[in-house]
DOZA-916811 format. One record per residue (C-alpha): x, y, z; residue number from 1. Coordinates in Angstrom, 3 decimals. Last residue first. Layout:
<pts>
+----------+----------+----------+-----+
!        X !        Y !        Z !   k !
+----------+----------+----------+-----+
!        X !        Y !        Z ! NUM !
...
+----------+----------+----------+-----+
</pts>
This chain:
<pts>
+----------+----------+----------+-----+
!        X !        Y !        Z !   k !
+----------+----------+----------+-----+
!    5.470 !   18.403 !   30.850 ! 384 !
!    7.366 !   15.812 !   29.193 ! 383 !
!    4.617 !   12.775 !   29.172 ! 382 !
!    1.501 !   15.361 !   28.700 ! 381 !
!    3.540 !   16.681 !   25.579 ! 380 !
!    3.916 !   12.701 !   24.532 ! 379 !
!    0.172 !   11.452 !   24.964 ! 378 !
!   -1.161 !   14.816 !   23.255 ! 377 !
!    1.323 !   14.626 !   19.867 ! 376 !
!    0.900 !   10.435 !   20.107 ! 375 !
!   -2.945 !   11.167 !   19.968 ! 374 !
!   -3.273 !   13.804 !   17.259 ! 373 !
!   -4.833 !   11.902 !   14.389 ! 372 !
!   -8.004 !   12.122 !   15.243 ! 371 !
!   -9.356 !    9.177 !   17.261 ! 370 !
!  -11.180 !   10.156 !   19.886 ! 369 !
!  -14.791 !    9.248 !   18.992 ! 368 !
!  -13.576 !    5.564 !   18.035 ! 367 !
!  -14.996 !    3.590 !   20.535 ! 366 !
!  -18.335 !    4.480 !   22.243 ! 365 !
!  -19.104 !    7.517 !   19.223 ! 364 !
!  -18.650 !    4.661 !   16.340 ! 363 !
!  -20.897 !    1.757 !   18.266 ! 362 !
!  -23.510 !    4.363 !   18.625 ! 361 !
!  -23.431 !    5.410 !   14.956 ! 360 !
!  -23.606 !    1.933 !   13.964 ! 359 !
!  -20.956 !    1.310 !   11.404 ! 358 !
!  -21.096 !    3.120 !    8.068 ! 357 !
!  -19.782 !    0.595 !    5.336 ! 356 !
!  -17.271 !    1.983 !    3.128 ! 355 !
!  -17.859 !   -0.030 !   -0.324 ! 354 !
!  -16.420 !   -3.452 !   -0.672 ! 353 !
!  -18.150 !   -3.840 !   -3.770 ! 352 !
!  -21.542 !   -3.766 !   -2.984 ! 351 !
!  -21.804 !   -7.968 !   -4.115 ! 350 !
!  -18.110 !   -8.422 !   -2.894 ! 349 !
!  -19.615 !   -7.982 !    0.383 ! 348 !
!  -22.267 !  -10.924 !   -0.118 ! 347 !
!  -19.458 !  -13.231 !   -1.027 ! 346 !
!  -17.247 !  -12.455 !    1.406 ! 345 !
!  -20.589 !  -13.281 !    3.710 ! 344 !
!  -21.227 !  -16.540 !    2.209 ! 343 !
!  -17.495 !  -17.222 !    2.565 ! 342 !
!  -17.816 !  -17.050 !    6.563 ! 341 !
!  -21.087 !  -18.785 !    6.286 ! 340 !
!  -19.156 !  -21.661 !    4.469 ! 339 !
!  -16.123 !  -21.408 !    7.224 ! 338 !
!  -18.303 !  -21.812 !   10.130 ! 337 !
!  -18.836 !  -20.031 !   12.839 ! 336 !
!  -20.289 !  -16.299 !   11.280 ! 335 !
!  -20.681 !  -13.804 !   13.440 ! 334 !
!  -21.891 !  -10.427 !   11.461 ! 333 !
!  -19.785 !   -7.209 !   11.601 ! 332 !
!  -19.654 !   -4.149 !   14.321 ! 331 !
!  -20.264 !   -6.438 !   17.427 ! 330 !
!  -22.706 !   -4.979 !   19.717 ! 329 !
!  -25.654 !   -7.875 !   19.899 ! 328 !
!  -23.016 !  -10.743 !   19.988 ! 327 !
!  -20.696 !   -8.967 !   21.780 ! 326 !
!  -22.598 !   -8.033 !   24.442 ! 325 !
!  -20.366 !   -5.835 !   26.973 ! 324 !
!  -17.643 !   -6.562 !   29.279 ! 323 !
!  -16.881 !  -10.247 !   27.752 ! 322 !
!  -16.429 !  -13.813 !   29.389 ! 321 !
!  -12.493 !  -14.991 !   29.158 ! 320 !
!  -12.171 !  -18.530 !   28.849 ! 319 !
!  -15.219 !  -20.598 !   29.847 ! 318 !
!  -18.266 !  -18.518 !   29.308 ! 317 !
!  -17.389 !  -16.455 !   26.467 ! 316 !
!  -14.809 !  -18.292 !   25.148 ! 315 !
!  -16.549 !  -21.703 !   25.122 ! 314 !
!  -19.682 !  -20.412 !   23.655 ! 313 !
!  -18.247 !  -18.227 !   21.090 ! 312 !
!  -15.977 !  -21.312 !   19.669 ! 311 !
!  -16.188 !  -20.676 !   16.268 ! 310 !
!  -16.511 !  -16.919 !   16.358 ! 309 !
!  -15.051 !  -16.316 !   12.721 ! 308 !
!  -16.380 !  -12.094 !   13.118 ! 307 !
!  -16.285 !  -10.391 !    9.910 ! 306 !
!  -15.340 !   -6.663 !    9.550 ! 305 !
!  -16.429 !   -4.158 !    6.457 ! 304 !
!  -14.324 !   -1.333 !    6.113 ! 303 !
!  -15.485 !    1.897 !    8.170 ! 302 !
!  -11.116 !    3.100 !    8.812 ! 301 !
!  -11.579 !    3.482 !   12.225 ! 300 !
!  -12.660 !    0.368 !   12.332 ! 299 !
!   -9.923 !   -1.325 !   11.955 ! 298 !
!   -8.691 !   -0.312 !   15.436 ! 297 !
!  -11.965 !   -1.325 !   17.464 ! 296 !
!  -11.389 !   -4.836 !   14.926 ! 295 !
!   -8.334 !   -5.699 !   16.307 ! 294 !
!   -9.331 !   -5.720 !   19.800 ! 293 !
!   -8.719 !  -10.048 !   19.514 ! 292 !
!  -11.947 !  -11.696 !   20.044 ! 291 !
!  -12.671 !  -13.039 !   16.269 ! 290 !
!  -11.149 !  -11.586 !   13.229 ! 289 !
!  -11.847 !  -11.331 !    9.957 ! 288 !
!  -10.718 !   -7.772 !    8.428 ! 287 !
!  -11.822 !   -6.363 !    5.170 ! 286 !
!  -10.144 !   -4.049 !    2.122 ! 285 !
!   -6.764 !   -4.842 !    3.870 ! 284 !
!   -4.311 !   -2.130 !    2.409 ! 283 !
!   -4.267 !    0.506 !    5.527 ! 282 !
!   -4.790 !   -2.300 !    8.486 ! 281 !
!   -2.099 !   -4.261 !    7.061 ! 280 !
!    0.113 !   -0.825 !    7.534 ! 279 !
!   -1.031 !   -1.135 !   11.042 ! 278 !
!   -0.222 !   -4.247 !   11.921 ! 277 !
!    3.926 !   -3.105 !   12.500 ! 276 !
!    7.100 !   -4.742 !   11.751 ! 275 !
!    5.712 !   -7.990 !    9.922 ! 274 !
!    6.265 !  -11.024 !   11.867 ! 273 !
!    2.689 !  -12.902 !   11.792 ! 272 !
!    2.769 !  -11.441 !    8.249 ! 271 !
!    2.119 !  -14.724 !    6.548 ! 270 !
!    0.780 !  -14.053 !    3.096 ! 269 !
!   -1.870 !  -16.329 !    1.743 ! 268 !
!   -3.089 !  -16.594 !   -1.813 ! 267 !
!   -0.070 !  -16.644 !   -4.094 ! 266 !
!    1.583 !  -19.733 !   -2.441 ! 265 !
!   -1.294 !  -21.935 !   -0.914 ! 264 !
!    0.213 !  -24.859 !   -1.612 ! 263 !
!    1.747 !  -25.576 !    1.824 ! 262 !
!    1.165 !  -22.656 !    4.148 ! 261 !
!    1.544 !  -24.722 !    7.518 ! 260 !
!    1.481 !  -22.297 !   10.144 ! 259 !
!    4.511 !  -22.425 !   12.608 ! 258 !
!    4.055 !  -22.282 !   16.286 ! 257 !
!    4.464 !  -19.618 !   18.910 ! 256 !
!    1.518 !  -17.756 !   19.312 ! 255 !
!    2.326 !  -15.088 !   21.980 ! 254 !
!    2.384 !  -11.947 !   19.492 ! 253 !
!   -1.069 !  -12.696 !   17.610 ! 252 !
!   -1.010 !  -14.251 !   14.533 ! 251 !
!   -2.001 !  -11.886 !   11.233 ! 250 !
!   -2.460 !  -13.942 !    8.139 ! 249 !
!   -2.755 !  -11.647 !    4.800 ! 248 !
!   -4.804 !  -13.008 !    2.491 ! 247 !
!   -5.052 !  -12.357 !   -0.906 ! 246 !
!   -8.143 !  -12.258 !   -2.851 ! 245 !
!   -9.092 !  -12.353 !   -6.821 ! 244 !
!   -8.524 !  -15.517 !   -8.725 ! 243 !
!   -8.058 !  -17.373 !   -5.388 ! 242 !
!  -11.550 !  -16.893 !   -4.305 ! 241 !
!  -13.632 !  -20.365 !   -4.226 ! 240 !
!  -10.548 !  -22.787 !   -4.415 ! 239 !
!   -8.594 !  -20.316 !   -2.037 ! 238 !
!  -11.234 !  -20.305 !    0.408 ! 237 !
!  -10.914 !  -24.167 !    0.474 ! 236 !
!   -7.289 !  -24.650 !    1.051 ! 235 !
!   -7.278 !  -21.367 !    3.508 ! 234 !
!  -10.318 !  -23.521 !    6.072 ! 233 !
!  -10.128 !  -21.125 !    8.676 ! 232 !
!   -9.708 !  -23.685 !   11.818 ! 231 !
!   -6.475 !  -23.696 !   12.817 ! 230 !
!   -5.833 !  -24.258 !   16.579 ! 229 !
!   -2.741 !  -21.902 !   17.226 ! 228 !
!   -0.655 !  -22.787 !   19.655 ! 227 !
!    0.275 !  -20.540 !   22.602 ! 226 !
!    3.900 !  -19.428 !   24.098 ! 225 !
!    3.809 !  -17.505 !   27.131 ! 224 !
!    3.972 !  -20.023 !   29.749 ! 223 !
!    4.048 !  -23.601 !   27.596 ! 222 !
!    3.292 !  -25.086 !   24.639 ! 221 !
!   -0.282 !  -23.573 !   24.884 ! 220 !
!   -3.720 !  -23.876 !   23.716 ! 219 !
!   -5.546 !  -23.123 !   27.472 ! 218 !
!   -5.723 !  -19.426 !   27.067 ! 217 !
!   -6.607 !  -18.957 !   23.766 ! 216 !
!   -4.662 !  -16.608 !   21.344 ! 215 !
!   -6.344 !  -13.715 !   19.140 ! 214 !
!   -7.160 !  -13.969 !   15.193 ! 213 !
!   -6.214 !  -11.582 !   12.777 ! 212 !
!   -7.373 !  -12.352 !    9.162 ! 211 !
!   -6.643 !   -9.380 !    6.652 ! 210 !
!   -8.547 !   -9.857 !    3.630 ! 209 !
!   -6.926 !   -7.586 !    0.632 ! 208 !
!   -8.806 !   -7.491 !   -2.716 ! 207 !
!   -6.386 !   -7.867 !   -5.474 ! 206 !
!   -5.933 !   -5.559 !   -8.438 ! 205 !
!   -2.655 !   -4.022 !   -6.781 ! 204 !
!   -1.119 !   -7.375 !   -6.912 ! 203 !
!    0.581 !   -8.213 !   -3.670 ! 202 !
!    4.255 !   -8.330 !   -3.312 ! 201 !
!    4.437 !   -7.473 !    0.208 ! 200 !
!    7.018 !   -4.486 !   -0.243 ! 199 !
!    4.653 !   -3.698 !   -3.636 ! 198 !
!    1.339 !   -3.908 !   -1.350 ! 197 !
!    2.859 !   -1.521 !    1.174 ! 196 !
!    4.258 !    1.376 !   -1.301 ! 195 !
!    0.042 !    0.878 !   -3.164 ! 194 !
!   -1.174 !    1.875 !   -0.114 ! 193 !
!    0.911 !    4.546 !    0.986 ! 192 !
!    0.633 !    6.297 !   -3.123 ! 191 !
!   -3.211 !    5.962 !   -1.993 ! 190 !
!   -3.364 !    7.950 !    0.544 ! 189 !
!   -7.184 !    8.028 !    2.218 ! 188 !
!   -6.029 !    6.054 !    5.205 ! 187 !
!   -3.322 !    7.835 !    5.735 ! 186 !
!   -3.932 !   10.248 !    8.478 ! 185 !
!   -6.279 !    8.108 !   10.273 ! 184 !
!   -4.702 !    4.967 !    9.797 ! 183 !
!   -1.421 !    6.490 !   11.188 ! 182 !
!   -2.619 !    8.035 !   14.386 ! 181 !
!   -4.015 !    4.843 !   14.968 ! 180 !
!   -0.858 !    3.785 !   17.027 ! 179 !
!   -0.910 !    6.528 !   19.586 ! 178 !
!   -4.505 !    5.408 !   20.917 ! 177 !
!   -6.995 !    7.918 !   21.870 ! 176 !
!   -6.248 !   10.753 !   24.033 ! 175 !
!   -7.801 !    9.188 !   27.569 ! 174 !
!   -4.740 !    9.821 !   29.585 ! 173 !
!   -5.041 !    8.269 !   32.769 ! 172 !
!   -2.690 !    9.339 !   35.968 ! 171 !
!   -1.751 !    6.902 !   38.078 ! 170 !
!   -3.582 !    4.126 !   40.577 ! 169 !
!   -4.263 !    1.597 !   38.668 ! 168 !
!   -5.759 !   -1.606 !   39.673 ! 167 !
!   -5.532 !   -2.587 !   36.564 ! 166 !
!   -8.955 !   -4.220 !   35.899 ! 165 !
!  -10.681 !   -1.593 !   37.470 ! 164 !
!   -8.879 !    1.086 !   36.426 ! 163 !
!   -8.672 !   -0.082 !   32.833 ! 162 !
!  -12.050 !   -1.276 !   32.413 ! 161 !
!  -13.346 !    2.359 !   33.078 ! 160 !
!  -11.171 !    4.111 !   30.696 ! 159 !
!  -11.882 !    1.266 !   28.591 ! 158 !
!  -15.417 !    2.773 !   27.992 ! 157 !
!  -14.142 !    6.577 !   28.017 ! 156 !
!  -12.112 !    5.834 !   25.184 ! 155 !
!   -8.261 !    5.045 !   23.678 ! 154 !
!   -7.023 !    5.080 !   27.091 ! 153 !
!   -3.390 !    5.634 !   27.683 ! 152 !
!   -1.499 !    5.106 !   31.431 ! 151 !
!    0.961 !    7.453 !   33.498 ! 150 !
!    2.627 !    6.639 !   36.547 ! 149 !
!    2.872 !    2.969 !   35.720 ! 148 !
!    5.088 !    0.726 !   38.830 ! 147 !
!    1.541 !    0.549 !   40.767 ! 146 !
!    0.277 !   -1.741 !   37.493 ! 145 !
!    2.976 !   -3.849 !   37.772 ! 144 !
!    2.132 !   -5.035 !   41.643 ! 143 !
!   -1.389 !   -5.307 !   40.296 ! 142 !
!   -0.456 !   -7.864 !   37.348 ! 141 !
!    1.387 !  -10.156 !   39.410 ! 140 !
!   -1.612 !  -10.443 !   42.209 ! 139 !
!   -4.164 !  -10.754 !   39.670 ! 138 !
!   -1.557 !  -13.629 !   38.236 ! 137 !
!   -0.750 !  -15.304 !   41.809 ! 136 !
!   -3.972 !  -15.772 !   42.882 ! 135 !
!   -5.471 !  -16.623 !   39.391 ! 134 !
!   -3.318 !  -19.483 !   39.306 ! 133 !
!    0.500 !  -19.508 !   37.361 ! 132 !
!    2.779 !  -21.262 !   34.756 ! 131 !
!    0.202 !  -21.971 !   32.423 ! 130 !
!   -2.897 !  -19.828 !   31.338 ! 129 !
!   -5.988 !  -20.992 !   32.083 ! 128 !
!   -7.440 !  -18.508 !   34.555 ! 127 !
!  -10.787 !  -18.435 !   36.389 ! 126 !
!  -12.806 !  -15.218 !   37.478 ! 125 !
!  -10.698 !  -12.576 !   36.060 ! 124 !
!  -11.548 !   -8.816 !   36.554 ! 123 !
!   -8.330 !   -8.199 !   38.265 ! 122 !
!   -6.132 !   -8.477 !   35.391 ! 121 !
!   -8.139 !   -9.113 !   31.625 ! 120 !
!  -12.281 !   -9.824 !   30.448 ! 119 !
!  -12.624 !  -10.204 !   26.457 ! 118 !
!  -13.155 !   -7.078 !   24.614 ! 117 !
!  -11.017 !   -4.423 !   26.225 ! 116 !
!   -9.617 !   -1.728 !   23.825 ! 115 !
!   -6.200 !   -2.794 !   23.048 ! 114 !
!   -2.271 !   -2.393 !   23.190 ! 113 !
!   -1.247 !   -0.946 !   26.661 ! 112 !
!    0.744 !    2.753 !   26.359 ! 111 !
!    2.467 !    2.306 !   30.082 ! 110 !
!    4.485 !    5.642 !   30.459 ! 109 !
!    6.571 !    4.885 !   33.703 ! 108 !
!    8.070 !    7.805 !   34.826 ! 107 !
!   11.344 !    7.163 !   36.278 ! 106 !
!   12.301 !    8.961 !   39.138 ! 105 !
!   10.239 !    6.827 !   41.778 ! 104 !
!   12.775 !    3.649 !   40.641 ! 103 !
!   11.520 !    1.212 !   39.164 ! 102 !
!   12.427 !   -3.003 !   39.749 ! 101 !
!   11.950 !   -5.524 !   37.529 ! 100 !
!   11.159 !   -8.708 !   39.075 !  99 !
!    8.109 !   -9.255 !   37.321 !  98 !
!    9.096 !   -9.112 !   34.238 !  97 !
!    7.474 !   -6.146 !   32.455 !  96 !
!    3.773 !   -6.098 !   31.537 !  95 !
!    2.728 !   -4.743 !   27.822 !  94 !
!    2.742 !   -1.778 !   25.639 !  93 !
!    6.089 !    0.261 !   27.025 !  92 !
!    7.168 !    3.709 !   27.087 !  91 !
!    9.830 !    4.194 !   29.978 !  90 !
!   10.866 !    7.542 !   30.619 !  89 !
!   14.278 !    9.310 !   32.590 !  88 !
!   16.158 !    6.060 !   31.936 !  87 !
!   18.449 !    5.232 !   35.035 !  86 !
!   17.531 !    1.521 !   35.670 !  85 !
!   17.246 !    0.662 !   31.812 !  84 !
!   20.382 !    2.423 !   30.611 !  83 !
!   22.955 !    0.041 !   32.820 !  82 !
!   21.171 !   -3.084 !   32.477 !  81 !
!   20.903 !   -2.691 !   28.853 !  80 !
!   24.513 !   -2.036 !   27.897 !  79 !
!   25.371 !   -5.288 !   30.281 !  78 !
!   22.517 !   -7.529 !   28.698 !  77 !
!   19.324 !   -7.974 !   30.026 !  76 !
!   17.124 !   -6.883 !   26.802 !  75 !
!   19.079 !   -6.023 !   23.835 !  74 !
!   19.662 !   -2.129 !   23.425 !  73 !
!   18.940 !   -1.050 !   19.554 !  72 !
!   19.542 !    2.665 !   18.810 !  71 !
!   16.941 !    2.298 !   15.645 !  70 !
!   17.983 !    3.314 !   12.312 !  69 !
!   14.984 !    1.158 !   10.943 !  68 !
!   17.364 !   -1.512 !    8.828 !  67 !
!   17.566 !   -3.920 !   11.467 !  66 !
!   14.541 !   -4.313 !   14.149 !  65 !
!   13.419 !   -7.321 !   12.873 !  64 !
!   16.640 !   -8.959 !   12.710 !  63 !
!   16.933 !   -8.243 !   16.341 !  62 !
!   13.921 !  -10.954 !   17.158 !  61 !
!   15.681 !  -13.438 !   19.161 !  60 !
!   17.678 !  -10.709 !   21.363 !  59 !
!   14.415 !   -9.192 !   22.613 !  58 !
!   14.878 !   -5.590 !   22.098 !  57 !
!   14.521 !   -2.543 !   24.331 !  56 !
!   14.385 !    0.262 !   22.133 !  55 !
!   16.199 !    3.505 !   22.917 !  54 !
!   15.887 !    7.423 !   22.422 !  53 !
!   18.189 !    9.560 !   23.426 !  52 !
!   16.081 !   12.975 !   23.517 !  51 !
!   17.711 !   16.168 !   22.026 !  50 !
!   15.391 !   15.995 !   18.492 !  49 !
!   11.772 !   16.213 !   20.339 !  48 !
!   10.101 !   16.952 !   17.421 !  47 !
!   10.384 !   14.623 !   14.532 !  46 !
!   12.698 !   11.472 !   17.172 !  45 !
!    9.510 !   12.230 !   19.551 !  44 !
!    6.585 !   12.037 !   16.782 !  43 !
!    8.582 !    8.310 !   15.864 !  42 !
!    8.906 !    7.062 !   19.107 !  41 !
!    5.269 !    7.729 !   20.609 !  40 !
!    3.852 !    6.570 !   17.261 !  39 !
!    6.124 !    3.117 !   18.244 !  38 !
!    5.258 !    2.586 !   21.966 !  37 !
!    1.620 !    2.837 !   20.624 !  36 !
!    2.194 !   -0.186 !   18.224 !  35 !
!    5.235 !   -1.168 !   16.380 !  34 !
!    9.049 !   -1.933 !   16.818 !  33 !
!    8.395 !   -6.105 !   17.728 !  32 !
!    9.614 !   -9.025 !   19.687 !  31 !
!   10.719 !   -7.005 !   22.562 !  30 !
!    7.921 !   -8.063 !   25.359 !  29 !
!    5.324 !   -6.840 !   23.400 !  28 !
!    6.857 !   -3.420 !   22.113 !  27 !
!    9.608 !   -1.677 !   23.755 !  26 !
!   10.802 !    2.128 !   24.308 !  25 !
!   13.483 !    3.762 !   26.697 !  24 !
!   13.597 !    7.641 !   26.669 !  23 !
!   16.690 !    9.101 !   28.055 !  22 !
!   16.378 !   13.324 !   28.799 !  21 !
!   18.108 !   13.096 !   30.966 !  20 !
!   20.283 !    9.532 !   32.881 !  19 !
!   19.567 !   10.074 !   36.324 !  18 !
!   21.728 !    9.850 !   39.034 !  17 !
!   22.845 !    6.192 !   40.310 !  16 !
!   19.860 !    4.822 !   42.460 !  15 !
!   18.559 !    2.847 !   39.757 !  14 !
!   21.643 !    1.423 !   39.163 !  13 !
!   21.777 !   -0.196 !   42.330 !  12 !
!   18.007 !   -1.537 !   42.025 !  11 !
!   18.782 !   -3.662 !   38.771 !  10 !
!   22.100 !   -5.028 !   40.685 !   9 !
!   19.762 !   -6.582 !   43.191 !   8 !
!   16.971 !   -7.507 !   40.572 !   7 !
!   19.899 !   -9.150 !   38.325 !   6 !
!   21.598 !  -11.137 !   41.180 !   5 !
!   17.868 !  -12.697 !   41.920 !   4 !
!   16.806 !  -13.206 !   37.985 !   3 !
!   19.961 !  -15.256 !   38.379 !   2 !
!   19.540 !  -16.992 !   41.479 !   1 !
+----------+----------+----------+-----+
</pts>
């Protein structure tokens, strides 16, 4: 009855006149000021000074959001429900709640957080998720994909995906992603670098491993809230590389429980909340990862990438199922247990961490339009 009394009074104010030149931003569901939605904020505050710019916040996760000189409007309250309808723009990464309305004089900006690894929308064959069946989801996540007018592609390849999976029906633009528009430009500065290890208080003679895992479907509390199934063994790469490694642990957005970090003080950093992955990106000298489109991001910058795959099999053909052959096409070895994992540290620590030239056909797939100048094309296409 609520979400009902909401949608009704949701669709009123949408018919009120427009608010100008009113920009509304969020970032996975209002948990976080990062990603594309973020580069998109930031070049429009620099050049586009006569904008309002807001960010729809999740009330639980304000504190994050303190401190950035942000105009803060907290999802479903009063201030929010009147902005929201009448915004001009809506940037956003992720889906809305379903029952949100929008009206045709909004222009829906959906920015979407990932090149497309593991299969997503209408390209599902089973679902595992709680809370809904594959009926009801590809049916969900078409009905939000008519409400975008405009959506990003970092690449030809997910260009594709997108308007398959999506069922979209707007206007691509296939600029690269927003959100790498930082690596690029910084990943060669190293006063940034060294800023970012002192506000995480990690020793600048420390090589950085930056583990960011993805969710799975069927390890879940409940809808929208997923466990996470440790299985990087921290206690025992800490006996073998304490002296000189940090790690920085990465969760995704929807895992929702707390990771035991007993005794591992000085060796692991949890920065599962931290505002925004891409200033990890910048001081990790290596990622491990396994599904999660991490690693198309990463690299941009050519640092080496390991793959913790543990449960390839099962993901693969149970879970998700991939669009191309990962195991072939990844840019990093597979490794499924946590010895081969550390034989491989070990064998990059040999060369020194040096820049490691990916396959040159991996490279112009996935990162051939990343330049720098994505949130610059993305925005002047937006207010044209």
């Amino acid at each position: 009855m609520v979400l009902y009394i909401y949608k009704i009074i949701f669709f009123i104010i949408s018919k009120f006149p427009r608010a100008k030149k009113t920009v509304i931003f969020e970032s996975f569901h209002g948990k976080q000021y990062s990603d594309n939605p973020r580069a998109v904020y930031e070049y429009m505050k620099e050049h586009y000074p006569s904008y309002q710019l807001y960010w729809s916040v999740d009330k639980r996760f304000i504190s994050l959001f303190q401190g950035q000189q942000l105009d803060i409007l907290p999802r479903f309250t009063l201030k929010w429900l009147w902005i929201m309808p009448r915004a001009e723009y809506w940037v956003i990464n992720s889906r809305l709640p379903n029952w949100i309305p929008k009206s045709s004089k909004t222009k829906y900006l959906q920015t979407w957080h990932g090149t497309p690894l593991k299969k997503l929308g209408l390209d599902l064959e089973d679902i595992h998720m709680p809370g809904t069946n594959l009926e009801q989801y590809k049916h969900n996540f078409k009905q939000e994909a008519l409400k975008w007018d405009y959506l990003i592609s970092p690449n030809k390849y997910s260009t594709d995906i997108f308007i398959r999976a999506f069922g979209f029906e707007g206007e691509m633009l296939e600029t690269g992603y927003p959100r790498n528009d930082f690596i690029v430009n910084h990943k060669n500065n190293q006063a940034t670098i060294t800023r970012i290890k002192e506000k995480l208080a990690i020793d600048s003679d420390k090589k950085v491993i930056l583990y960011a895992p993805t969710w799975r479907d069927n390890q879940y509390f409940g809808k929208g809230r997923y466990k996470y199934n440790a299985q990087l063994d921290l206690h025992m790469l800490r006996q073998e590389l304490g002296d000189d490694y940090v790690i920085i642990l990465r969760m995704h957005y929807l895992v929702a429980d707390q990771i035991d970090l007993t005794e591992l003080d000085n060796f692991v950093v949890d920065a599962s909340k931290y505002e925004d992955i891409r200033e990890l990106y910048l001081i990790a000298d290596m990622l491990i990862t396994d599904y999660s489109s991490v690693f198309f991001d990463f690299a941009n910058l050519q640092r080496p990438i390991l793959f913790f795959v543990y449960d390839l099999e099962e993901y693969r053909d149970t879970l998700r199922g991939f669009y191309f052959n990962f195991e072939k096409e990844a840019p990093g070895p597979l490794v499924k247990t946590n010895q081969e994992l550390l034989e491989e540290v070990k064998k990059l620590e040999e060369t020194e961490f040096q820049p490691i030239q990916y396959d040159q056909a991996f490279y112009e797939r996935f990162c051939y339009l990343e330049n720098g100048q994505a949130a610059k094309k993305v925005t002047e296409r937006l207010l044209k």
